[in-house]
N, C-alpha and C positions, 0 to 999 in steps of 0.2 A: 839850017834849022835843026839837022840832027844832031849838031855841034851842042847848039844851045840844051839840046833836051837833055842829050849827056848830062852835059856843067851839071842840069840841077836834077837830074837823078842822085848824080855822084854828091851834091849838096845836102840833099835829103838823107842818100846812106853816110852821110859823114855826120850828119847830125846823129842818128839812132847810134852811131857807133858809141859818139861821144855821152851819149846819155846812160846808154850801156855800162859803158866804162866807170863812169862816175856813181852808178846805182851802186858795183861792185867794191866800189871804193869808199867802206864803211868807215866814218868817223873813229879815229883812234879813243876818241871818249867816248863812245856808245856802249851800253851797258856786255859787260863781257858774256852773258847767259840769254842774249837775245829778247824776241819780244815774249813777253812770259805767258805763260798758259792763265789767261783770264777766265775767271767763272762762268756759268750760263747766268745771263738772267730772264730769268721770267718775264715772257707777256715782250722780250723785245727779240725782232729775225732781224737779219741782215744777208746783202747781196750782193755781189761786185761785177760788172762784165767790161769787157774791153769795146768803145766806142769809139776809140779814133781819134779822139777829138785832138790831140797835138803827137802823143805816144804808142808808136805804132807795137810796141814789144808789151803790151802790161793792161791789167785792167785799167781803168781810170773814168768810171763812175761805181757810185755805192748808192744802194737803198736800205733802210731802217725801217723797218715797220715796228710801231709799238703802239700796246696793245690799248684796249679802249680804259676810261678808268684813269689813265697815264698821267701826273703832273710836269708839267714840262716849263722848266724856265730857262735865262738867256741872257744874255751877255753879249756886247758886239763894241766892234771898232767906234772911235768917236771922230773918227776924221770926216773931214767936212766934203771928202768924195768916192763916200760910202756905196760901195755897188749894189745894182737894183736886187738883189737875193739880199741882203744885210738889209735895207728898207722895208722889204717885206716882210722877212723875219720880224721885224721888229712890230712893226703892225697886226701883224697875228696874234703873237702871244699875248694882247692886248686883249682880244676879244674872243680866245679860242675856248669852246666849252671842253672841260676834260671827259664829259663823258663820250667822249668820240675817241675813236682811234684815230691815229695821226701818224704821219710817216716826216721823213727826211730824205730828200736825194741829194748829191755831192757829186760834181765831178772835177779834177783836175783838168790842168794843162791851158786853161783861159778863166779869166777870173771877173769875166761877166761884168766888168768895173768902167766907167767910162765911156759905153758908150749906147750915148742917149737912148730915145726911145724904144731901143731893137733890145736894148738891157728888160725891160719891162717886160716887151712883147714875151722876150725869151721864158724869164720865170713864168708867166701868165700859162704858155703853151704846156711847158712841162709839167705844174704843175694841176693842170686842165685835165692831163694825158693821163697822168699818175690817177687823179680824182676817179677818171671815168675805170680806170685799170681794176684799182682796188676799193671802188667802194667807198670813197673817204671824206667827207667833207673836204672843200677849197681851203677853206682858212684852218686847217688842221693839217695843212700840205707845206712844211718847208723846205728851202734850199740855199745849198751853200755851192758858191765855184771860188775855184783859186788857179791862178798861175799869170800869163801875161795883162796886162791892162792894157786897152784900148782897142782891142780887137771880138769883134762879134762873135757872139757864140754861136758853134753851128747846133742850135738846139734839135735840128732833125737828128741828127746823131746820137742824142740823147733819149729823144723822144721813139726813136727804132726799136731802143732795147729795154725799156719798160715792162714787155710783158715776158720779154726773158728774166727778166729783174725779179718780178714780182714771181715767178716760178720757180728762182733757187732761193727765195727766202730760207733760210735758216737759223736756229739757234746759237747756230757752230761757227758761222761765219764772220769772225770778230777780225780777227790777224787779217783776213783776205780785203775785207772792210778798210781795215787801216793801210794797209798796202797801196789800194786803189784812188787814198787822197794825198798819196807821196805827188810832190814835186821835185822842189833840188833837196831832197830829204836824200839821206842815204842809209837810215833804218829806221822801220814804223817804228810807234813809241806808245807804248802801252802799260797801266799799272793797275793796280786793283789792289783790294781790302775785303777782308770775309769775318767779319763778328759776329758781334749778337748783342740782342737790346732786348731784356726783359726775357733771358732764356730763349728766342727766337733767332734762328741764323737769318744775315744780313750778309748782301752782297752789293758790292760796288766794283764796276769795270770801263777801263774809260782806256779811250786812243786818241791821239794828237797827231797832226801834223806841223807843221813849221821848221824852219831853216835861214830863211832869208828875209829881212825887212822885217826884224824884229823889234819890238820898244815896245815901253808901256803906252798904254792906251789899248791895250792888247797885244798884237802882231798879226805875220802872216800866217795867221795858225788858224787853223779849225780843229775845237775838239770836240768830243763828244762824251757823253760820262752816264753810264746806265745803270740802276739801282734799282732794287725791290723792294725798298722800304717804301712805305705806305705814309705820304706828307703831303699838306695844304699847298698847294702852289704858293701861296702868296710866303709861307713859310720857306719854302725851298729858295724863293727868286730874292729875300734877304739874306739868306746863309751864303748862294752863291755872291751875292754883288760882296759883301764883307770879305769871303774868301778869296775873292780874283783878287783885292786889291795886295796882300800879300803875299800872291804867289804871280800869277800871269803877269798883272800888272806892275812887277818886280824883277824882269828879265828884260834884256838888253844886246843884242847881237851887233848892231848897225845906227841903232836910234832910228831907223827910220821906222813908221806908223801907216800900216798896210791897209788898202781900203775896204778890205775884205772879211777881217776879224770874225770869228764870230765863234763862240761857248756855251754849250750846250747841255742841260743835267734833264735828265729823264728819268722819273720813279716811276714804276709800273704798280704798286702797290699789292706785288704779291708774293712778300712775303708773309708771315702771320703777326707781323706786329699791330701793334694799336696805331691808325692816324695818328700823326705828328700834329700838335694843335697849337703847341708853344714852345715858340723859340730857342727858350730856354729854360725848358723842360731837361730833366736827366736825359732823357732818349732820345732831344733835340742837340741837346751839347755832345753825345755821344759821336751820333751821326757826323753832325758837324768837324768833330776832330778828325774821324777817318776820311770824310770829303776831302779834309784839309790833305792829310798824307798823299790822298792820289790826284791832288789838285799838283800838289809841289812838285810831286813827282814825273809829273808831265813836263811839269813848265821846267824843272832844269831839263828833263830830258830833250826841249829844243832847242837849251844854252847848246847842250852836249854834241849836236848836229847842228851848230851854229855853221854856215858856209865858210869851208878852210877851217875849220876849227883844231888849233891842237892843246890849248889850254882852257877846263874850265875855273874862273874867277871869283870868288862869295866875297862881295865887298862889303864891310860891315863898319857904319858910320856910328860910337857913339854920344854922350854928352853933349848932342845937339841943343838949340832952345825947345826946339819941339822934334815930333816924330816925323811929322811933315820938314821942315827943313831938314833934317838926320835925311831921312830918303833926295831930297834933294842934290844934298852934297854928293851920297853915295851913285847916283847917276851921273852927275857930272864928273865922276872918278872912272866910273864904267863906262861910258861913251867916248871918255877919252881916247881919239887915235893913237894918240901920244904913248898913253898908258898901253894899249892893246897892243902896238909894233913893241913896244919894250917888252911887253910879254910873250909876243912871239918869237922874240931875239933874246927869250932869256935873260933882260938886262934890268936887274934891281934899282932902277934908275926912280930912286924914291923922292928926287923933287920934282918930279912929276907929277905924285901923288899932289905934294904941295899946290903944283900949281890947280892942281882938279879942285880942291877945297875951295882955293882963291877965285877960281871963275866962276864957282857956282851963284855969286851973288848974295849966301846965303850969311848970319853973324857967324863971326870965328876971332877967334886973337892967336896971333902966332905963334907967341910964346908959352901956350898952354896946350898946343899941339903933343899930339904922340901916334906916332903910327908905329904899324911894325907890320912885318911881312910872315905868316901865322904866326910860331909864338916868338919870334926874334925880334926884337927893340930895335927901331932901324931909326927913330928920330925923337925930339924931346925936347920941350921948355924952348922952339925957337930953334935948333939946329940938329945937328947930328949924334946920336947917343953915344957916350963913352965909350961901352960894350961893345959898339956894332963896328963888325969888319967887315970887309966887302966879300972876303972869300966866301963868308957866310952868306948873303943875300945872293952872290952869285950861285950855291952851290942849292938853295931852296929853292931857285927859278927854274933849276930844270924840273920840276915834279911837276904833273900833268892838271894835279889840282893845286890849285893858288889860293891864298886867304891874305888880302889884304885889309888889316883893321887902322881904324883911326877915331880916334879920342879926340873928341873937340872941347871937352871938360867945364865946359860953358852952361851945363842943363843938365837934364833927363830924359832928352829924346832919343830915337833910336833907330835903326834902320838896317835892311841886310838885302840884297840887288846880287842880282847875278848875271855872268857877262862872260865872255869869251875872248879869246886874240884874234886879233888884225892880221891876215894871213896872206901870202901874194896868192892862194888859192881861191880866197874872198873874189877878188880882182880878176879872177879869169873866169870863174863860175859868173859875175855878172856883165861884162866886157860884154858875150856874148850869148845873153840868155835866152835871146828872141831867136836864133841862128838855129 
């Protein structure tokens, strides 16, 4: 028996090693100036502490509090085995009064997903615990987990540090926030915007997670995105669904579609602008654009921390029949394994591309094809261009950012997907991710 207890000490320290190891082992495309000094915003604290719940070296839960007043809209995975924190989100924000305050908890490392009724219980308790903690309405209490599926959440672990939680709320505590909902992340990811609407400074700051079990429909990602502009909810919850679909819902690691998704925008409304009333108002399209910047800015930056990631990809499809088919073809390009091992091997292997076009199902004719690998003409009218020599496309692959375009000249549709390479790193990071 002390044999055995050994083995899985020595298992459990071999695990933390290798979690260690791999935290340190920052994405070669992760932004080179780190996660950036995001703004305060007003009216929201946050809080991170170390629960245990898989990671024994690192925070991995967070609390959000924001403040009463707050509009809060939502976004979530659409897969059909959506975990009981995503269902309850979702039914909230249905019925939530904004003049309450309302929080968020998060934790890593189990992702609450799968399993039956003990999924329920678990949100129910926590978010029970929090209510009584702080004061807060139930249905103004949400929660997000992420990491393995099928295993119970030890929500006492969660439910322990609550009122630790609720006693380092801060202002300040953004970066530490984002740290605490890393998984196989290997650096938070964070961006912001600071303007102004109508002579009024505006702030927007938002942090992501994701890495692994990426695709549209969302991914593994939970973000969060805090603002002091003053908006309608119903206003804000069509700005975000329009914007996901060309940023989040435009990114591609694996194709595969996490059970867990879920995006989140919070205005506290304190800065001194006027209510947002209309959509598309000056101060409403204004907003909207800077949303957009630190929407996209997210979402590649979980291309860029894609699992094994060493190249990021902007796949731009155009002259589709429509925009919807353009995006089509451009994910069948980007999920390609095919495509993603030749980009990890450096290998300009452009009928590949062809074949992505062709599988997608989508209208194309061959002959009117043109691709090219950024600005070099790699193909044309049906075969291979004139121009293009291999030395060329070989000596463009090695560059860490990729742009492959293609002209289907068929239409006016249009499309741009972002994606990453197929790594043997991919394949060890999930071999043994439950380990």
């Amino acid at each position: 028996m002390k044999n055995e207890k050994s083995i899985a000490q020595l298992e459990v320290e071999l695990s933390e090693l290798k979690h260690k190891y791999m935290a340190k082992d920052i994405s070669p495309l992760a932004p080179k100036n780190g996660f950036p000094k995001l703004p305060i915003i007003k009216g929201i604290r946050l809080a991170s502490v170390a629960a245990n719940i898989k990671y024994a070296d690192r925070d991995d839960v967070m609390l959000m509090e924001c403040a009463a007043g707050s509009s809060i809209a939502g976004v979530f995975t659409r897969s059909s085995t959506r975990s009981a924190s995503v269902l309850d989100c979702q039914n909230k924000l249905v019925n939530r009064s904004d003049k309450t305050a309302a929080a968020i908890i998060v934790n890593s490392g189990n992702s609450n997903a799968f399993t039956g009724s003990h999924g329920e219980v678990s949100v129910q308790n926590i978010c029970a615990s929090i209510s009584n903690e702080m004061n807060i309405p139930l249905n103004s209490i949400f929660s997000a987990s992420t990491g393995v599926i099928g295993e119970k959440l030890p929500h006492e672990k969660i439910i322990n540090k609550i009122e630790e939680l609720n006693s380092k709320l801060s202002e300040h505590s953004l970066e530490s926030a984002a740290r605490a909902i890393m998984t196989t992340d290997t650096f938070p990811k964070g961006a912001y915007s600071s303007f102004s609407i109508n002579g009024s400074n505006v702030n927007i700051s938002g942090f992501a997670k994701g890495s692994g079990m990426i695709a549209p429909d969302m991914a593994t990602m939970l973000v969060y995105i805090m603002t002091d502009v003053s908006i309608k909810r119903n206003i804000l919850q069509n700005i975000l669904t329009k914007l996901n679909e060309k940023t989040f819902n435009c990114i591609t690691v694996d194709s595969d579609t996490s059970t867990s998704d879920s995006l989140m925008v919070i205005a506290t409304g304190q800065s001194k602008t006027e209510t947002i009333v209309d959509e598309f108002s000056d101060e409403a399209l204004k907003f909207t654009e800077e949303l957009n910047s630190v929407m996209l800015s997210l979402a590649k930056q979980v291309v860029r921390d894609g699992e094994g990631a060493t190249k990021f990809l902007e796949v731009e499809v155009r002259g589709a029949v429509s925009d919807i088919s353009a995006k089509t073809v451009a994910l069948a390009i980007a999920n390609s394994p095919l495509i993603k091992t030749a980009a990890a091997g450096e290998d300009p292997n452009w009928g590949r591309v062809v074949m992505g076009v062709g599988k997608s199902g989508e209208p194309a004719d061959r002959d009117k094809i043109s691709i090219w690998f950024g600005n070099i003409l790699v193909a044309e009218q049906g075969w291979v261009a004139s121009s293009y020599r291999e030395d060329l496309g070989q000596n463009y692959m090695k560059n860490q950012e990729l742009e492959i375009i293609v002209d289907l000249a068929i239409g006016d549709g249009s499309a741009t997907v972002w994606t990453c390479d197929l790594t043997h790193q991919y394949i060890a990071i999930n071999a043994d991710y439950r380990s």
